[in-house]
C-alpha positions as CSV (number, residue, x, y, z in Angstrom):
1,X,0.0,0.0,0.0
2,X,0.7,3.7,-0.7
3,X,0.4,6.6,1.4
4,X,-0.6,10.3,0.2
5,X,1.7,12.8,1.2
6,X,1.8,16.7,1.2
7,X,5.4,18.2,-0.1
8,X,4.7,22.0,-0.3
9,X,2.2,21.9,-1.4
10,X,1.8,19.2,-4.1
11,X,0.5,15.3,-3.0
12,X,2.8,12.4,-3.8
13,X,2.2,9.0,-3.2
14,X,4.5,6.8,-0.7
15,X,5.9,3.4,-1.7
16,X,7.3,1.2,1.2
17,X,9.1,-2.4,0.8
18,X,11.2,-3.4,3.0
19,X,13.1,-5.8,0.5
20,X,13.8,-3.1,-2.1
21,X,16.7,-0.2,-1.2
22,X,16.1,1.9,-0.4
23,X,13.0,1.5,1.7
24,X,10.7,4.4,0.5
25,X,10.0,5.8,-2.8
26,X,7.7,8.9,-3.6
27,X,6.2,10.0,-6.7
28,X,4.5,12.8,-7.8
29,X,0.8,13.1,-8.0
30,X,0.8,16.2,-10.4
31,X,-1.5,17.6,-8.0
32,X,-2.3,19.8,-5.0
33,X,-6.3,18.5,-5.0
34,X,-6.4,15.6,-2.4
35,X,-9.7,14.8,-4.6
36,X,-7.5,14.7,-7.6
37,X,-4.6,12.4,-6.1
38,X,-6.5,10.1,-4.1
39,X,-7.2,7.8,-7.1
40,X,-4.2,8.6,-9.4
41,X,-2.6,7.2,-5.8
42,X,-4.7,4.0,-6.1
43,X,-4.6,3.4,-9.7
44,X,-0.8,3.3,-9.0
45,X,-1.4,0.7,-6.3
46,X,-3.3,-1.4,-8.4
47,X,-0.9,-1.2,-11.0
48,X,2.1,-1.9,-8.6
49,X,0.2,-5.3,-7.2
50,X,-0.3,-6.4,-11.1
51,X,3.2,-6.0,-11.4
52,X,2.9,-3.6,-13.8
53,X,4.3,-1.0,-12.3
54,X,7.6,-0.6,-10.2
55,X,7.6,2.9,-8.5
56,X,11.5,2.6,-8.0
57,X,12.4,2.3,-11.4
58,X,9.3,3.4,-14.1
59,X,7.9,6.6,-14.6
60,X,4.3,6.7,-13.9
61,X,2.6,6.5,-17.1
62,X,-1.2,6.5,-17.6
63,X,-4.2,7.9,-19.5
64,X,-4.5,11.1,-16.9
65,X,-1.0,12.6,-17.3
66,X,-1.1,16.4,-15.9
67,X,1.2,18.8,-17.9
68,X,3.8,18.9,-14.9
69,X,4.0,15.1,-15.3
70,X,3.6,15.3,-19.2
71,X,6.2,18.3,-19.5
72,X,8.9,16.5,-16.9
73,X,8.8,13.4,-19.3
74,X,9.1,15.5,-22.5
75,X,12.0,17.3,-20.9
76,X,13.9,14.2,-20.2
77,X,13.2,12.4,-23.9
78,X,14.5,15.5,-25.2
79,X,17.8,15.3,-22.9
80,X,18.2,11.6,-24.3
81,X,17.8,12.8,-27.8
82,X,20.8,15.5,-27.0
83,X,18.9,18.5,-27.6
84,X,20.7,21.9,-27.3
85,X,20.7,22.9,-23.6
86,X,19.6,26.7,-24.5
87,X,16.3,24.6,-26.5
88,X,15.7,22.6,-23.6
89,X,16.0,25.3,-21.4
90,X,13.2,27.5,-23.8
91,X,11.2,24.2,-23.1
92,X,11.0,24.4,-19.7
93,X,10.3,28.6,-19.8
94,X,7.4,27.5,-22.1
95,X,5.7,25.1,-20.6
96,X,6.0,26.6,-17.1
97,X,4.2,29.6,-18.5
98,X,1.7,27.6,-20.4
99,X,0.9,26.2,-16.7
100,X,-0.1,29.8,-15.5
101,X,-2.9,29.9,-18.2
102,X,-4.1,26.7,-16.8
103,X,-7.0,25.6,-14.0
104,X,-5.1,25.8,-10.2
105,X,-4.6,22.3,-8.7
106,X,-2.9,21.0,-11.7
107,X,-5.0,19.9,-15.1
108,X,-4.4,17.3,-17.3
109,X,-2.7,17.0,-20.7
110,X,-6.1,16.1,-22.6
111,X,-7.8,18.6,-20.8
112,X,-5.9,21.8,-22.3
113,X,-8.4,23.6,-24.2
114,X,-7.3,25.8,-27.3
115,X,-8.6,29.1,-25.3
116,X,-5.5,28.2,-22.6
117,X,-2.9,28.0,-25.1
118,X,-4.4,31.3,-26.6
119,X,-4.4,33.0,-23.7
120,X,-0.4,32.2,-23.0
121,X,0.6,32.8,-26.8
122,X,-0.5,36.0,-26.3
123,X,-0.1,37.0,-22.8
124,X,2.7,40.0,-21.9
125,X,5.7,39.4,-20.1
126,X,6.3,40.9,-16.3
127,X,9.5,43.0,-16.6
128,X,9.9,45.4,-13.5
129,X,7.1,44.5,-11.8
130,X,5.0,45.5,-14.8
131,X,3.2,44.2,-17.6
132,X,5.4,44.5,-21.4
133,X,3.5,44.0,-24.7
134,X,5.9,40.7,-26.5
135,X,6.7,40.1,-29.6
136,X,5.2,38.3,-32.8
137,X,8.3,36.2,-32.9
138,X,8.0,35.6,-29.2
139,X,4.2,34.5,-29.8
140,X,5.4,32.3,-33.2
141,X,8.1,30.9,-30.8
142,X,5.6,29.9,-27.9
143,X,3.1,28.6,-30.6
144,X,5.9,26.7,-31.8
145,X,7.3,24.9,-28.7
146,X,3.7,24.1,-27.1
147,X,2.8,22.4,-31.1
148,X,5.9,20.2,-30.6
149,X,5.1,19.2,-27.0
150,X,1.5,18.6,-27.7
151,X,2.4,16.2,-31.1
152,X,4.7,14.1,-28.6
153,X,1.9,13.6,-26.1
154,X,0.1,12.4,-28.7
155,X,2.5,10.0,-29.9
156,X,2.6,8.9,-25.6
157,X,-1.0,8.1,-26.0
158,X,-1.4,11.0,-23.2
159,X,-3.9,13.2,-25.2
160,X,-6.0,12.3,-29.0
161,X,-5.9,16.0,-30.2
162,X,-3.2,19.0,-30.4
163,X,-5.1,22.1,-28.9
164,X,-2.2,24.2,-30.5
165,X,-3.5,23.7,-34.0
166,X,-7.0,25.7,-33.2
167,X,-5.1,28.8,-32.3
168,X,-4.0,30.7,-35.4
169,X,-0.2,31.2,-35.2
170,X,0.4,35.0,-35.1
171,X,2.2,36.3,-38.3
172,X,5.5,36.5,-39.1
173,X,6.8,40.3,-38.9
174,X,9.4,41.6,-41.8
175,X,11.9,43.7,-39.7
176,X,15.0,45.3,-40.8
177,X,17.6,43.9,-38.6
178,X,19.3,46.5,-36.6
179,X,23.4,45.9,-36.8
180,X,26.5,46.8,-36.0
181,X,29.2,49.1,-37.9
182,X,33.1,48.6,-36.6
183,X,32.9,52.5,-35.3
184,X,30.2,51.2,-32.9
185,X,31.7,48.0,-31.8
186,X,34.7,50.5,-31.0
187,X,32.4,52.2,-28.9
188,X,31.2,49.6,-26.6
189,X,34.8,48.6,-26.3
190,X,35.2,52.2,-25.1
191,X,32.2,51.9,-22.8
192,X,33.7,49.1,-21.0
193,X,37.1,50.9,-20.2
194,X,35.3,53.6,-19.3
195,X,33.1,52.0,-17.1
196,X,36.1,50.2,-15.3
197,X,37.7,53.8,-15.0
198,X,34.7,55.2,-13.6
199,X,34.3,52.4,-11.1
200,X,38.1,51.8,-9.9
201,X,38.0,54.2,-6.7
202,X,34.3,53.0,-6.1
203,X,34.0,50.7,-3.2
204,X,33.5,47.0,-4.2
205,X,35.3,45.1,-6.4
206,X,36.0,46.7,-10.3
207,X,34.4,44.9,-12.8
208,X,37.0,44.1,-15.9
209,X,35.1,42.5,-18.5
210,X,38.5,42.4,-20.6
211,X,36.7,38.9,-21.1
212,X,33.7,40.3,-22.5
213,X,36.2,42.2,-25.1
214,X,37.7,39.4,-26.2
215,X,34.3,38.0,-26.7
216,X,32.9,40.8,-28.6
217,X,35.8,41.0,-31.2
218,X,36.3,37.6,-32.2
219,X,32.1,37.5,-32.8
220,X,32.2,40.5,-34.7
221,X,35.1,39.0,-37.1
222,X,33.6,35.5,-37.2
223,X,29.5,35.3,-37.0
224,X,29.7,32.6,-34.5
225,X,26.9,32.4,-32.4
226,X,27.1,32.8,-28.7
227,X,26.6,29.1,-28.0
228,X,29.7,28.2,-30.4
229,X,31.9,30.9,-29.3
230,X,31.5,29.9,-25.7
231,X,32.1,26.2,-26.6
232,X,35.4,27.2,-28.0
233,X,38.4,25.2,-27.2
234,X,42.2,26.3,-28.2
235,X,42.5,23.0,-30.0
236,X,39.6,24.3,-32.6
237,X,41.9,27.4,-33.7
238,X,44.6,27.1,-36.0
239,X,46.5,30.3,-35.3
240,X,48.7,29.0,-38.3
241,X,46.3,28.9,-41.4
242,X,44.0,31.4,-40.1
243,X,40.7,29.0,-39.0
244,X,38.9,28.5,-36.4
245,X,36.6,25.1,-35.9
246,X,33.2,24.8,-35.1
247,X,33.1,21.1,-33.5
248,X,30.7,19.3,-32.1
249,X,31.3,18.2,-28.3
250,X,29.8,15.3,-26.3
251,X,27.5,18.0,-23.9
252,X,27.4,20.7,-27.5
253,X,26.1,20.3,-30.8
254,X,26.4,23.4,-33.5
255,X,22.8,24.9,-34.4
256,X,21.8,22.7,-37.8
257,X,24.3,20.3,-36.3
258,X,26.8,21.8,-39.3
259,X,30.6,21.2,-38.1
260,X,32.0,24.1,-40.2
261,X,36.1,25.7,-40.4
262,X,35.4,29.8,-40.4
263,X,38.4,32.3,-42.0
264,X,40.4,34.1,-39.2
265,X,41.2,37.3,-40.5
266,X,42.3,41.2,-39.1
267,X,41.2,41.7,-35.8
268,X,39.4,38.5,-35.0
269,X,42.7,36.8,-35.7
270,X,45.1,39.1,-33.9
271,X,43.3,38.8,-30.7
272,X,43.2,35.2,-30.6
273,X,47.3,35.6,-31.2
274,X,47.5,37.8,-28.5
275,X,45.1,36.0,-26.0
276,X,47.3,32.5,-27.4
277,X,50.6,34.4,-26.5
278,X,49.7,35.6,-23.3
279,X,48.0,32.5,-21.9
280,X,49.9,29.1,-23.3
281,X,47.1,26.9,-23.3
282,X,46.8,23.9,-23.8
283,X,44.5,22.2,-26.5
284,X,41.3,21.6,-24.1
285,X,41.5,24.6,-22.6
286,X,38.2,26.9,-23.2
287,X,39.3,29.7,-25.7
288,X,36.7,32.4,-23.4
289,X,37.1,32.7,-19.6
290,X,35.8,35.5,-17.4
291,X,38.2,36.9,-14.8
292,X,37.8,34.0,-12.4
293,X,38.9,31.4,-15.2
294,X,35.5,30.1,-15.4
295,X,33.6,29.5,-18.7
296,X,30.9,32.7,-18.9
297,X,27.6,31.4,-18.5
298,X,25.7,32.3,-21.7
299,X,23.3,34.4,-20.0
300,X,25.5,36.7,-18.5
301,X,27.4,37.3,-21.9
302,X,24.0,38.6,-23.3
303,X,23.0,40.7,-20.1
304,X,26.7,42.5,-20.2
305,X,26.6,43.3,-23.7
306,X,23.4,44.9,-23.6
307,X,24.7,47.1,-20.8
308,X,27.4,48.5,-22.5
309,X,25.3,48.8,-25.3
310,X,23.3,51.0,-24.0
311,X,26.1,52.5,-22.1
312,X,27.5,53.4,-25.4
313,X,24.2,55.1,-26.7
314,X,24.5,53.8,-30.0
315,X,21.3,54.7,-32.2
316,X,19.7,51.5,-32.4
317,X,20.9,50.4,-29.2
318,X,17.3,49.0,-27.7
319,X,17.0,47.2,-31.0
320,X,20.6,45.5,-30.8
321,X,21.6,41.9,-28.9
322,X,24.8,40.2,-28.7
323,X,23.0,37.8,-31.4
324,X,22.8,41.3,-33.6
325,X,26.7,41.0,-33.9
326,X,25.8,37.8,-36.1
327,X,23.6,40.0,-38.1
328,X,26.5,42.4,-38.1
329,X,29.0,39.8,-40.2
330,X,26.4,39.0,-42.3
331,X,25.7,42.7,-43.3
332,X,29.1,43.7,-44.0
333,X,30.2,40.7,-46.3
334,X,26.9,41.4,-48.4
335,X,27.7,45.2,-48.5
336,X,31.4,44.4,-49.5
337,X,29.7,41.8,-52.4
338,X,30.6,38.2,-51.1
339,X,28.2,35.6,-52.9
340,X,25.2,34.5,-50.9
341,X,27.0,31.1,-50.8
342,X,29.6,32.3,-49.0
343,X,27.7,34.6,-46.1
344,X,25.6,31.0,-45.6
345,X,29.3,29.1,-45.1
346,X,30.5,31.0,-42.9
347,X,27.1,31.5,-40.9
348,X,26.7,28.0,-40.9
349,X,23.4,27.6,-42.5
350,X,22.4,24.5,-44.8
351,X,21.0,27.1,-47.4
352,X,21.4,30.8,-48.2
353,X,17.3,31.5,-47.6
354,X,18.9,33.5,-44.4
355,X,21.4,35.4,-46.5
356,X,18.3,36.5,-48.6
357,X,17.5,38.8,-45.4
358,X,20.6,41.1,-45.8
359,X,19.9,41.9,-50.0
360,X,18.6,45.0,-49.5
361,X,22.0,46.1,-48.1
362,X,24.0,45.5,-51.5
363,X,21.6,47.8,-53.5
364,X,24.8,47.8,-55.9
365,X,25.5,44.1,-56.4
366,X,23.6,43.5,-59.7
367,X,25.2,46.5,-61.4
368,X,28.9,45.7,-60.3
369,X,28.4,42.1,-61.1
370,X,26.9,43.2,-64.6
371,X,29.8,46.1,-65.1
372,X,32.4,43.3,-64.7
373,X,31.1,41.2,-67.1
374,X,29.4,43.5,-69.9
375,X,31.2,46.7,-69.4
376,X,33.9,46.1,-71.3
């Protein structure tokens, strides 16, 4: 027999057996409705006497999964299949919030209606204490995420229908991307000396962020992405031939899962010389450490760069991301006429649909390319 137990708040059910180690077990219930985890609790027992079910070893698995229990299990299939951390992380962020827009007490998977994943598509995000408007791409992304989870319940057997495909997936907005010249790359560079100036007779300890430098150049003169700059080992630059390699790792795998060799040219390539010189690493070292030695989290790389962003009141600057110094390689090959080809190689995308988006910015590609060959 099992016996309910309340764990802040939440029931779970209490396996004892003296021959199994250890002792006790407890599962979640899904639930803080004693009405609600009173029979999950015996439908568990019933399956445990049939042998059926061994609450030391199997995930509970029935016809009344809630979306905790549904979204803990979808979590961990997706850590088997290797997914990215940063997508599993999004995972979590999604379904935690599509939990807000559900009934108290916990609700289960088949009994999400289409107005509750509405209502979280569209709902604003708290920032300050205060309500903010989001996105289209942040609704698209949300609409997204909950399709997939949904279509994998149903593959469980958990749930017959995807609520996600009554809600009309909000449109996709044409932007112009907002991107960096060098002259403002300079200047956040600027902004962070400055910064350390300004705060060296403060009391506390002075922020450096010489890291964060090294960060920003080698992205600007590259297009990696945060992920695969941070995932950087000294054995994956060849200081000698001018490359640098984007590898996969046993706990990384590139975006598209493209390996890909990226030219090390000018400034991108003289501070990787310098940092190489002045450190002696060896192969497996991490390229990027902060001042403590330790591998930046990817989180705090975005947060610092925005700061000196704005500290560095550049025009676009609430526009502009450490992702917008992607953008920023992108832009300036297509302005200085590299093929589409090329600006999709070194990106590391499987087609050049994504170099389409920086066109506009080589309004004089056609008529050099046609002056070359027909203007004698």
């Amino acid at each position: 027999m099992a016996k309910l137990r309340k764990h802040k708040g939440h029931y779970n059910a209490r396996f004892y057996d003296n021959n199994r180690s250890p002792k006790r077990t407890e599962v979640s219930l899904g639930t803080s409705r004693k009405s609600l985890a009173k029979p999950k609790k015996e439908k568990m027992e019933e399956a445990w006497a049939e042998g059926k079910y061994d609450p030391w070893e199997d995930d509970w698995d029935d016809e009344n999964k809630t979306v905790d229990d549904a979204g803990s299990a979808f979590i961990k299939a997706k850590e088997k299949e290797k997914l990215r951390p940063n997508t599993i992380e999004v995972y979590r962020y999604v379904l935690k919030g599509l939990k807000g827009h559900t009934p108290p007490g916990g609700v289960n998977v088949r009994d999400v209606l289409p107005d509750h994943v509405r209502s979280y598509v569209h709902a604003p995000k708290e920032v300050a204490g205060e309500d903010e408007e989001v996105s289209n791409a942040t609704k698209r992304h949300r609409h997204s995420h909950l399709a997939t989870f949904f279509r994998w319940t149903i593959d469980q057997g958990w749930t017959d229908e995807n609520p996600v495909e009554k809600v009309n997936k909000p449109r996709k907005e044409e932007k112009k991307r907002a991107f960096l010249e060098p002259k403002d790359v300079e200047k956040i560079l600027n902004a962070i000396d400055a910064y350390r100036e300004i705060r060296k007779d403060e009391p506390g300890p002075t922020p450096s962020d010489e890291w964060l430098k090294k960060v920003i150049v080698v992205a600007f003169g590259t297009g990696l992405r945060r992920g695969e700059l941070l995932n950087l080992q000294w054995r994956d630059v060849d200081l000698d031939h001018g490359r640098v390699f984007v590898r996969h790792r046993e706990d990384f795998k590139p975006k598209n899962g493209q390996e890909r060799a990226v030219t090390l040219v000018g400034d991108a390539l003289e501070m990787l010389e310098a940092m190489h010189e002045a450190q002696n690493p060896i192969p497996n070292e991490s390229v990027f450490t902060d001042d403590n030695g330790e591998s930046p989290r990817p989180d705090r790389v975005t947060k610092r760069f925005k700061k000196y962003v704005r500290k560095a009141k550049l025009k676009d600057r609430e526009d502009l991301h450490f992702h917008s110094l992607r953008h920023s390689t992108a832009s300036r090959l297509m302005m200085d006429g590299a093929p589409k080809k090329v600006i999709a190689d070194v990106l590391g995308h499987t087609t050049t649909r994504m170099a389409d988006k920086y066109s506009h910015l080589a309004p004089g590609a056609t008529q050099r390319a046609m002056e070359e060959s027909f203007g004698g």
